[in-house]
Structures are given as structure tokens and as C-alpha cells.
C-alpha positions as CSV (number, residue, x, y, z in Angstrom):
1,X,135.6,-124.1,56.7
2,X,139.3,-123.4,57.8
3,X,141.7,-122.1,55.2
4,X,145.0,-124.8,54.9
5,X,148.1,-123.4,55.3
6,X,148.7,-124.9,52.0
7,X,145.7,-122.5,50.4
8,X,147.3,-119.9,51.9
9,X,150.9,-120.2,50.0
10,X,151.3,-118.3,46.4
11,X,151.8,-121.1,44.3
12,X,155.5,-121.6,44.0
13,X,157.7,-120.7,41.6
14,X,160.5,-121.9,39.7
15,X,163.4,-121.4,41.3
16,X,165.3,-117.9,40.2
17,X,168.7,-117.9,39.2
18,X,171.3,-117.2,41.8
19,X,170.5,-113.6,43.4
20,X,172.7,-111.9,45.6
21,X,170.7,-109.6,47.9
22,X,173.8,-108.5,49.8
23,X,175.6,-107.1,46.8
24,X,172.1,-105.4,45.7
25,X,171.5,-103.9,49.6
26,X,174.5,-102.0,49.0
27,X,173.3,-100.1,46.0
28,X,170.6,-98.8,48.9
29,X,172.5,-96.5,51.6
30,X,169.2,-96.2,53.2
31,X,169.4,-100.1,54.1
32,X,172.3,-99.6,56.6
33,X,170.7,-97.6,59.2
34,X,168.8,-98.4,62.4
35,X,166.2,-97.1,63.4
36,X,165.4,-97.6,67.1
37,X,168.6,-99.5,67.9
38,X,168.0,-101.7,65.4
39,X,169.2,-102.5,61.8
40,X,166.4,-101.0,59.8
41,X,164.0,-103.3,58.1
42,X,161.9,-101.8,55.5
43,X,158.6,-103.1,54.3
44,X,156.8,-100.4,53.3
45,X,157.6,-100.9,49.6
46,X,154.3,-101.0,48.3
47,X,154.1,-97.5,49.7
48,X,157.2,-96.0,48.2
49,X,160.7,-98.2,47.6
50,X,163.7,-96.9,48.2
51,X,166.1,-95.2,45.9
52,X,169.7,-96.6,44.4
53,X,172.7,-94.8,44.5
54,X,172.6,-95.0,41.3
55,X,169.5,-93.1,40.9
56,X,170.7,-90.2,43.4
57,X,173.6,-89.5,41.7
58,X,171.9,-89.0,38.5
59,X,169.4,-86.3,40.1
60,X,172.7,-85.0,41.6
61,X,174.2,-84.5,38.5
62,X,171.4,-82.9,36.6
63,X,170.9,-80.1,39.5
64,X,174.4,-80.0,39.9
65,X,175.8,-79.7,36.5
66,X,172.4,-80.1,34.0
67,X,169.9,-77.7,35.7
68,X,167.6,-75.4,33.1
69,X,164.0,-75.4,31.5
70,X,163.7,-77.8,29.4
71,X,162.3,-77.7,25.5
72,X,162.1,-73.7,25.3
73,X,165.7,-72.5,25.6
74,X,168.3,-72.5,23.0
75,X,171.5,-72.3,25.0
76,X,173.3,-75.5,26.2
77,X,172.3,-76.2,29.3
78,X,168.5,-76.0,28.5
79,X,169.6,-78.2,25.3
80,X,171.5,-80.6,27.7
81,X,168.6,-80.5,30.4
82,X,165.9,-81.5,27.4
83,X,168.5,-84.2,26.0
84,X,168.2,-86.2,29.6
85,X,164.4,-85.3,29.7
86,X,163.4,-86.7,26.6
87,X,166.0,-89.5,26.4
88,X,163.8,-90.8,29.7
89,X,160.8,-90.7,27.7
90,X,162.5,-92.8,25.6
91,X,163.7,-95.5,28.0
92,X,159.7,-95.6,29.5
93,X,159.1,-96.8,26.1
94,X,161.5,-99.4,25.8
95,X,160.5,-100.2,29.3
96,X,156.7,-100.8,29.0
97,X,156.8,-101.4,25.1
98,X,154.8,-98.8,23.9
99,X,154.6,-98.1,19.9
100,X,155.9,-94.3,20.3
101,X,157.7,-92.1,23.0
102,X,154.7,-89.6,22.3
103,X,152.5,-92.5,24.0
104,X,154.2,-91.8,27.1
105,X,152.8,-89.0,29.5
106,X,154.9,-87.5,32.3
107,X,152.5,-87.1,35.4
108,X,154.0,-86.6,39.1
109,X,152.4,-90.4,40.0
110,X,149.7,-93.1,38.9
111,X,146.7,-90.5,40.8
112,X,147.4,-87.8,38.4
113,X,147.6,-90.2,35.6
114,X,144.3,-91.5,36.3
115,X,142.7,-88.0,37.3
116,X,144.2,-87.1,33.3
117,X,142.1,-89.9,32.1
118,X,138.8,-89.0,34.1
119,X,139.2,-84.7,33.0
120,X,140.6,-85.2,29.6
121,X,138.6,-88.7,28.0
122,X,135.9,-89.0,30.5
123,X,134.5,-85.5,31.1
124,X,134.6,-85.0,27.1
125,X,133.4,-88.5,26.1
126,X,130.6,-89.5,28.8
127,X,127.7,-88.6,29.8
128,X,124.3,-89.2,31.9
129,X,123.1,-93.4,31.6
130,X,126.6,-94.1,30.9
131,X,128.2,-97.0,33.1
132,X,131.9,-97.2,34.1
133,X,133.1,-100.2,35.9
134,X,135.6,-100.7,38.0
135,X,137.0,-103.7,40.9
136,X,136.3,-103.9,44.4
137,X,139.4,-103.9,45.3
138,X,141.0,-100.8,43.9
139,X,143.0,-97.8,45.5
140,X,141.1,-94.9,46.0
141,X,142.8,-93.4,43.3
142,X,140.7,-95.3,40.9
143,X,137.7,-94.7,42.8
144,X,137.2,-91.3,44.0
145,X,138.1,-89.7,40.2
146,X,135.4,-92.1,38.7
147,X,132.6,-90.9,41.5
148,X,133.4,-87.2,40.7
149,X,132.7,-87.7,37.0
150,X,129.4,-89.9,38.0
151,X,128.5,-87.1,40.3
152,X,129.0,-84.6,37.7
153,X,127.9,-86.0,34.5
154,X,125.2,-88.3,35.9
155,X,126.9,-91.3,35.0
156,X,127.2,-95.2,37.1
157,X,129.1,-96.9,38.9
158,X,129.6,-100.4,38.5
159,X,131.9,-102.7,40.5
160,X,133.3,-106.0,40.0
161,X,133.2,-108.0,43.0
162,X,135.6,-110.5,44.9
163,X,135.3,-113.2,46.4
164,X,136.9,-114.1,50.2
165,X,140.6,-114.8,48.9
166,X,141.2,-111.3,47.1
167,X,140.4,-112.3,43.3
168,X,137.6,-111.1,41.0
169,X,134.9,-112.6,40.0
170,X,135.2,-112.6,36.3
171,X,131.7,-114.0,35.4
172,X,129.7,-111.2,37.3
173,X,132.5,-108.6,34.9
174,X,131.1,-110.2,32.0
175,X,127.4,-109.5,33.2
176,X,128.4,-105.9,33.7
177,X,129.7,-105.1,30.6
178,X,126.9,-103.8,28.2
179,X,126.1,-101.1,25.7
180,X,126.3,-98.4,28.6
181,X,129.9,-99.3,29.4
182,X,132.4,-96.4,28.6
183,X,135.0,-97.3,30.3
184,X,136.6,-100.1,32.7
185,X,139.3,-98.4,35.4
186,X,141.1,-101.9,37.4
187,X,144.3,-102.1,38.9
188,X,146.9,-104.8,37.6
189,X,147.9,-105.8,41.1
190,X,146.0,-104.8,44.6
191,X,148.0,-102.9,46.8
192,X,146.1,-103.8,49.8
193,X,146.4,-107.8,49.0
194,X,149.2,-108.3,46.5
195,X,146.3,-110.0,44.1
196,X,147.5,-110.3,40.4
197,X,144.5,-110.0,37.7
198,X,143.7,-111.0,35.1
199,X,144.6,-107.8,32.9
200,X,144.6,-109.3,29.2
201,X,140.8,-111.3,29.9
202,X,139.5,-108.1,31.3
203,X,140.9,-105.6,28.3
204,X,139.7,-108.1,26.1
205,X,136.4,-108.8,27.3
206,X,135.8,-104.7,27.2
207,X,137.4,-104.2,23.8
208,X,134.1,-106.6,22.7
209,X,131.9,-103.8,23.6
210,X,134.8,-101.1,22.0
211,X,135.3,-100.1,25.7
212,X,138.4,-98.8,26.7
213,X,140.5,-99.9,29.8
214,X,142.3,-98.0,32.2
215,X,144.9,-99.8,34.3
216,X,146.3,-98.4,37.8
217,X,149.6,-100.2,37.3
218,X,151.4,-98.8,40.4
219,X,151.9,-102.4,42.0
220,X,153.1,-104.0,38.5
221,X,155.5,-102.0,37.6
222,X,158.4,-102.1,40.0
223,X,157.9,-105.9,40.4
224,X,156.8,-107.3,36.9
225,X,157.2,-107.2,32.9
226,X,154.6,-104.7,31.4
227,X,153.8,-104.9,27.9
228,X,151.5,-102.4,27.0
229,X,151.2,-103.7,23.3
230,X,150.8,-107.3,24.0
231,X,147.8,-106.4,26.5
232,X,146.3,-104.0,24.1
233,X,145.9,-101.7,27.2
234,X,144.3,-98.3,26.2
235,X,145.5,-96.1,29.3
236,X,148.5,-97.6,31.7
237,X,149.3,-95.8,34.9
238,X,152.1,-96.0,36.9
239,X,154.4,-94.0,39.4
240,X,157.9,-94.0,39.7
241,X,158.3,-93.6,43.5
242,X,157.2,-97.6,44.0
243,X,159.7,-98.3,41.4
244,X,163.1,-97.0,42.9
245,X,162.6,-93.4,41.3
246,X,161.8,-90.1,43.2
247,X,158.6,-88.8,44.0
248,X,156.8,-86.8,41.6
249,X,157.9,-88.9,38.9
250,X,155.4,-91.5,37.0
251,X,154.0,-91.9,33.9
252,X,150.6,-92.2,32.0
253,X,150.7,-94.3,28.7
254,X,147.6,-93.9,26.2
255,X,146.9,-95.1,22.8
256,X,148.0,-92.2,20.5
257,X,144.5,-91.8,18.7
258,X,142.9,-91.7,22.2
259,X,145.3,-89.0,23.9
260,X,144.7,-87.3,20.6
261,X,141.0,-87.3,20.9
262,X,141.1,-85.5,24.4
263,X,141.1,-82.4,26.1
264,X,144.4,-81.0,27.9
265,X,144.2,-81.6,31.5
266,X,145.8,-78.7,32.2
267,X,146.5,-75.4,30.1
268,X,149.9,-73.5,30.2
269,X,153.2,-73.1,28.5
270,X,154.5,-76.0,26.7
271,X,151.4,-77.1,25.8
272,X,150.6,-75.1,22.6
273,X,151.4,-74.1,19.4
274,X,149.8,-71.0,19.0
275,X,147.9,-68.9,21.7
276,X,145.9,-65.6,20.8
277,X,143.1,-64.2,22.8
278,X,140.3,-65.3,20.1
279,X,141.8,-69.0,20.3
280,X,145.0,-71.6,21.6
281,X,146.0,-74.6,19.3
282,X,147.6,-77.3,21.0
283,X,150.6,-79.0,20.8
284,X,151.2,-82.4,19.5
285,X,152.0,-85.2,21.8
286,X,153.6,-85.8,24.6
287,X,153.5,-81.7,25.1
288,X,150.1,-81.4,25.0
289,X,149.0,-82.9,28.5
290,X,152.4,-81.6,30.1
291,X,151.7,-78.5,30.9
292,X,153.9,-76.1,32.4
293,X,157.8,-76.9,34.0
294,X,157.9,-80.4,34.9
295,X,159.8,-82.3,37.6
296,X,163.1,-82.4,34.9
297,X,165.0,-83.7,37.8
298,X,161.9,-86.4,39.0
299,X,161.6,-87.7,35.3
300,X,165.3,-87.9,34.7
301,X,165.8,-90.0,38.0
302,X,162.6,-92.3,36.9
303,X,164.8,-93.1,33.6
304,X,168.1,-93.5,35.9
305,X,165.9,-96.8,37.9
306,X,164.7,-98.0,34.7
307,X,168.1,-98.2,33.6
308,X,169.2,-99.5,37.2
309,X,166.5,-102.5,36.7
310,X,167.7,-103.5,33.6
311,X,170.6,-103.5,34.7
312,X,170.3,-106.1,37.5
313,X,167.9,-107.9,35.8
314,X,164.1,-107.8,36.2
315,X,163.0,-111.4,35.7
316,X,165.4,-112.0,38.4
317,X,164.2,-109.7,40.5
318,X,161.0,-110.9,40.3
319,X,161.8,-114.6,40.7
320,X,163.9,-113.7,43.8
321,X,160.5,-111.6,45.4
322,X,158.0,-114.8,44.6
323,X,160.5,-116.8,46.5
324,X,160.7,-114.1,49.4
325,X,156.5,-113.5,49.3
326,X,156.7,-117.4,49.2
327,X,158.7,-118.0,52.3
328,X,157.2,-114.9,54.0
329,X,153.5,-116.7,53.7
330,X,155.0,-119.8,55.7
331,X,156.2,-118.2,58.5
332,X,153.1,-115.5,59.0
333,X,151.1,-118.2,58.3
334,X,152.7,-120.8,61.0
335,X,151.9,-118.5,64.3
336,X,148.6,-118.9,65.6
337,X,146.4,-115.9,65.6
338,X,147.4,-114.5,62.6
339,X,144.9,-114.3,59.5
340,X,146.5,-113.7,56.3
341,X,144.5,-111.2,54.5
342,X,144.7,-111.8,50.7
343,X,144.5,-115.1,49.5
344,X,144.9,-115.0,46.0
345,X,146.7,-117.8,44.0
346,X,148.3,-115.0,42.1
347,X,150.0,-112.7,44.0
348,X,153.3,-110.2,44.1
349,X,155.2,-109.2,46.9
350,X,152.6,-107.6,49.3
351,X,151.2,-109.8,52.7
352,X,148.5,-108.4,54.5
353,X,148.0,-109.7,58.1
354,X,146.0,-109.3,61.3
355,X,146.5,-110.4,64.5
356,X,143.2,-111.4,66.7
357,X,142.5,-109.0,69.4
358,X,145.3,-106.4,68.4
359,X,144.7,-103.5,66.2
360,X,147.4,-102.9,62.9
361,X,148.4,-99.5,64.2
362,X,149.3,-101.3,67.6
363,X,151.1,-103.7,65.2
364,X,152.7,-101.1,63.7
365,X,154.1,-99.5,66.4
366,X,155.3,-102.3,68.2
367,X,157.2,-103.3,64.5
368,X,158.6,-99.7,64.5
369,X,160.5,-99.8,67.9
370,X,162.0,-103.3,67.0
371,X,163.0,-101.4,63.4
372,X,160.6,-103.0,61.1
373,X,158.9,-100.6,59.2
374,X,155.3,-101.8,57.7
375,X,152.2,-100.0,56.7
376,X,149.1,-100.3,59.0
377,X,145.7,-99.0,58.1
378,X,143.6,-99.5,55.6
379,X,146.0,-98.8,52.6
380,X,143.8,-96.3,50.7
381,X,141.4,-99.1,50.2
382,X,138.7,-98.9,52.7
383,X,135.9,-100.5,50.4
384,X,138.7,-104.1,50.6
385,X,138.4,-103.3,54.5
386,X,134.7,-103.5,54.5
387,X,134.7,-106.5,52.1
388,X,137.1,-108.5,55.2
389,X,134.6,-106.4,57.7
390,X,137.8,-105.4,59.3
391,X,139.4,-101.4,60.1
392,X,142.6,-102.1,58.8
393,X,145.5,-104.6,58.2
394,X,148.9,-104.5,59.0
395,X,150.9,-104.8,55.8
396,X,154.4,-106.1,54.9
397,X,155.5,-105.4,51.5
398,X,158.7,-106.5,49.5
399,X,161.4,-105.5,46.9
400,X,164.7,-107.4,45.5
401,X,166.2,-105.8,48.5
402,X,164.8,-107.7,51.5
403,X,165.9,-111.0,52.7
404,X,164.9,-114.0,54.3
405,X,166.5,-113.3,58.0
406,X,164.3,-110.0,57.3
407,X,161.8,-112.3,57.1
408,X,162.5,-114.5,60.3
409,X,162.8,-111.0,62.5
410,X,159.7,-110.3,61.1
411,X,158.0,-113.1,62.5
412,X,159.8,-113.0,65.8
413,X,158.4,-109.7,66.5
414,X,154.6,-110.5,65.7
415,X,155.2,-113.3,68.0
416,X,156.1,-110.8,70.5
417,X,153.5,-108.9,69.8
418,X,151.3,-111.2,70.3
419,X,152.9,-111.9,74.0
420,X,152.1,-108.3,75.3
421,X,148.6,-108.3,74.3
422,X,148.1,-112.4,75.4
């Protein structure tokens, strides 16, 4: 049966308080280029977002006027270098409400969070017959690490399925959970459809069984509230290129008595207290899984957009995106021969699309030379490919930054597309 354009619109929201993009494009030199001839529109945020002026100068200051090791010198700027270091921490943890800054884990991005999870809790705490579960619709960053540990230890794999509009069935989750379950892995929100789950049943529903969660939060965080305490959430991944911060900056909350309980990741300076050749005691939390020099300059910038987002206001930002996801939905959905890929009625800021008889990479190129940037492929989410029995998508992702006109050029160009392959 045909899918109403109605069906296909997130359901919509209250109306935001005023927003004004064009004062918040100008925070974003990046935004005032073109690319091709033309004024540059970027939707590729779901990828990595851009970085605020704001931001830049702050990593400009700290290599220009800040730069040392941090924690292990004495002399000022080392002092002044671990100052902005550890003052970040502590703005992560006002940020996703965690009990104590020693809850919060620097890791270069949400894949090395997870992959600190899978070496340190699941190599040391299962084992062969044990089950973890995850979603069908997860990034291959919370797939691959969970097969390696099945492979090794002998362990299963279970996954949740979807059904045709991009949400999880949460009766079939209930049926997998059992004795055997060690561990659920799911991500907040898909990046391949922009699907919202249902975080707080799922933790709950595991925490029945004393099964922790894991949850790839990578989508969430630049685009909604995350309350770590109020979700209960054992292990909460995120990375601070999607959120306006440089790469190989992120973070990796865990309950303290479960970061406690595991191995190190990683072994090296900065992670000890004591190291002879008979035996090495570690270091309390956070510097026991942050081994070696970190990216001081990465982490400090990650606290910088944190700041920056408070600063403009994050429930408006995310009122403004519904709106724009909203609006975006209409018009895709409005031109014949377009499929909408990710159907969900809860959804943030990411629109999947095909067009019939054109492949996304021809999409994407054809975008590109008109100056839209947008991801085509399969999004590191091939198993949500083969659910659709589709290669890829073509995928237009959004931040506070983009606009409606954005929008409408958008449209205008699939339509064109659409002409040179008719």
C-alpha cells in the first residue's frame, strides 16, 4: 500500500522561538564559500558539522599561547595546558549530566569509545554462550567491535529488527533479552535514517536482566538534550566532530563502578601509579583509560562548542532543526520519483532519499557541481541497505546553520537531476 505524504512528515513540532540562522551562519566562515560557482550548501552534518569561530580561536589560542603536556609537568604552561584540559572534562559533565568528571572518558570519537567498551568490559566480562544484542540499524561502529569479541570469545549475536519505516521492533527486544544477555550496544539516533529510539524502554528493559547498555550517541548529541543520569545509561558514546568540535575529540561516559571494574584499553604513561617490571598499578579514573598524550588541543576545542551551544541555546536549536527536517520532508517528498528512506515518527535532522532509476553517487555528484554537499552511499550501515534491498541512499543532513532557501535549492536540483536521467 502507498505511503501518504502525510506518513511521511516527522510529526510537527511546536513552533521554536524566534531563530535567527543569519546571525548564527556568520559564527561559520566555512558557510561563505562556493564551491563550484555556487554559494556552498552543506548537508553533510551527520558526517562531521562544521566548526564556529568560536571554537577555532580557542584551539588557536591553546597552540598559540597554551601548548605543553598536560598533567605531568610542573612549570606554567603544562599547569595552564592541564587547567583548559580538565576544565573541559568538566563542562562534558555539566553537558551530559553525569554524577562525576571521572565518568567522562576522552577518546578521539564515538568508534574508539565503543571499541573501549568491547576490549576493556567485554573481553574481561564475557564469554562462550553469552548473547549481546544490538539493532539493525546501527553504524558499523557498533557492529564490527561486537563480531570481533563473538568471534573471539565464542559469544552471539543478536539483533533487534525494524520494521519498513526505520523503527525497532520493541516486542521481538523483549524476546531477546534472557539470562545469556551481557550486554545491549544501540544507537540513540540512526545515522543512516535520522530514527529517534526509544533509549530509556530499552536501558530499562535490559537493566531487568542486570544487563548493561551501551549507547552510540554520535547522532544525539549535537542535536538533542542528553541526560545520562535520568536514562540510567551504563556506557554513552559520543564524538565531538558531529557536534561543532574538531576531529579527534569525543567522549566515552561509563558508570564509575563499571569503568572501575575493567581492564585499560590501552597501557602507557598517564595511566599508572606505579610501574615496576614484576607489576603496574593503575591510575584512578579518568587517567586510567587515557593513555599516553591526548589530543589537548582536540578536547579543549570539544569544551569550546559545548560552551558555544549553550550559549546560543540548545532547545532552540533543536526546535529550529525539527522545523527545517519538517519542511525538508515536504518538499523531497512532493517530487515524484523520490522515495524517502526513513520513515520514523521520531526523527532528528537526517533525510535519506532515492531517486528511481539514478544511483546516490550520481546524485551526489550532480549536488556537488550545483554546491550542495550531501553524503551518498550507504553511510556505514550496509545491513539498513539490505533491510530497503537498496546499494545506497543519497543523504541530506541538517544543523542550526542551514535554512529553508537551502532547502528549496535542494529540491530544485533533485528535480534537475531527475531531468538528465528522464
Amino acid at each position: 500500500m502507498a505511503t501518504s505524504v502525510e506518513e511521511l512528515i516527522p510529526i510537527k513540532p511546536k513552533p521554536s522561538e524566534a531563530w535567527n540562522v543569519e546571525r548564527i551562519r556568520k559564527d561559520f566562515p566555512v558557510l561563505s564559500q562556493t564551491v563550484n560557482g555556487k554559494p556552498l550548501i552543506y548537508l553533510d552534518n551527520a558526517a562531521s558539522s562544521q566548526v564556529p569561530t568560536m571554537v577555532i580561536e580557542r584551539g588557536a589560542q591553546y597552540l598559540q599561547h597554551e601548548h605543553s603536556n598536560i598533567h605531568r609537568g610542573v612549570h606554567y604552561l603544562s599547569m595552564k595546558a592541564t587547567t583548559a584540559y580538565e576544565g573541559a572534562r568538566e563542562k562534558v559533565k555539566r553537558f551530559i549530566n553525569a554524577r562525576d568528571a571521572k565518568e567522562c572518558i576522552f577518546v578521539r570519537g564515538a568508534t574508539e569509545g565503543i571499541n573501549l567498551v568491547m576490549h576493556g568490559y567485554g573481553r574481561k566480562f564475557i564469554g562462550a554462550g553469552d548473547e549481546i544484542i544490538i539493532s539493525a540499524m546501527e553504524h558499523h561502529a557498533n557492529i564490527v567491535p561486537w563480531q570481533m569479541l563473538c568471534e573471539e570469545k565464542g559469544a552471539k549475536l543478536r539483533v533487534i529488527p525494524m520494521n519498513d519505516a526505520g523503527e525497532l521492533l520493541m516486542d521481538d527486544y523483549d524476546s531477546l533479552l534472557n539470562d545469556k544477555t551481557k550486554l545491549v550496544a544501540v544507537g540513540h539516533v540512526s545515522n543512516a535514517l535520522g530514527t529517534v529510539n526509544p533509549i530509556k524502554e530499552i536501558i530499562e528493559s535490559a537493566h531487568k536482566y542486570g544487563v548493561p547498555v551501551l549507547i552510540d550517541g554520535a547522532q544525539m548529541a549535537p542535536h538533542g538534550l542528553i541526560d545520562v543520569q535520568d536514562l540510567d545509561a551504563d556506557f554513552y558514546a559520543f564524538s565531538g566532530h558531529k557536534m561543532f568540535a574538531p576531529t579527534g575529540s569525543g567522549v566515552l561516559y561509563g558508570k564509575a563502578r563499571l569503568l572501575e571494574s575493567m581492564n585499560p584499553f590501552q597501557g602507557g604513561g598517564d595511566m599508572i601509579k606505579s610501574v615496576t617490571f614484576e607489576k603496574t598499578t593503575y591510575a584512578d579514573l579518568p587517567n586510567k583509560m587515557e593513555a599516553g598524550t591526548p589530543a589537548i588541543a582536540s578536547q579543549i576545542g570539544l569544551g569550546a562548542a559545548i560552551d558555544y551551544l549553550n550559549i546560543i541555546g540548545r532547545e532552540k536549536a533543536a526546535g529550529y532543526e525539527r522545523e527545517l527536517l519538517r519542511y525538508a520532508t515536504e518538499r523531497l517528498s512532493a517530487i515524484e520519483g523520490v522515495r524517502i528512506v526513513g520513515t520514523a515518527r521520531e526523527k532528528l535532522s537526517v533525510l535519506s532519499f532515492t531517486i528511481e532509476n539514478v544511483h546516490p553517487h550520481d546524485i551526489g555528484t550532480i549536488l556537488d557541481q550545483q554546491g550542495i554537499a550531501v553524503r551518498a552511499g550507504h553511510h556505514c550501515a550496509q545491513p539498513v541497505m539490505q533491510h530497503f534491498k537498496i546499494p545506497a541512499t543519497a543523504r541530506a543532513s541538517f544543523a542550526f546553520y542551514n535554512t529553508k532557501q537551502e532547502v528549496d535549492v535542494l529540491a530544485e536540483a533533485i528535480e534537475k537531476v531527475i531531468e538528465v536521467f528522464s
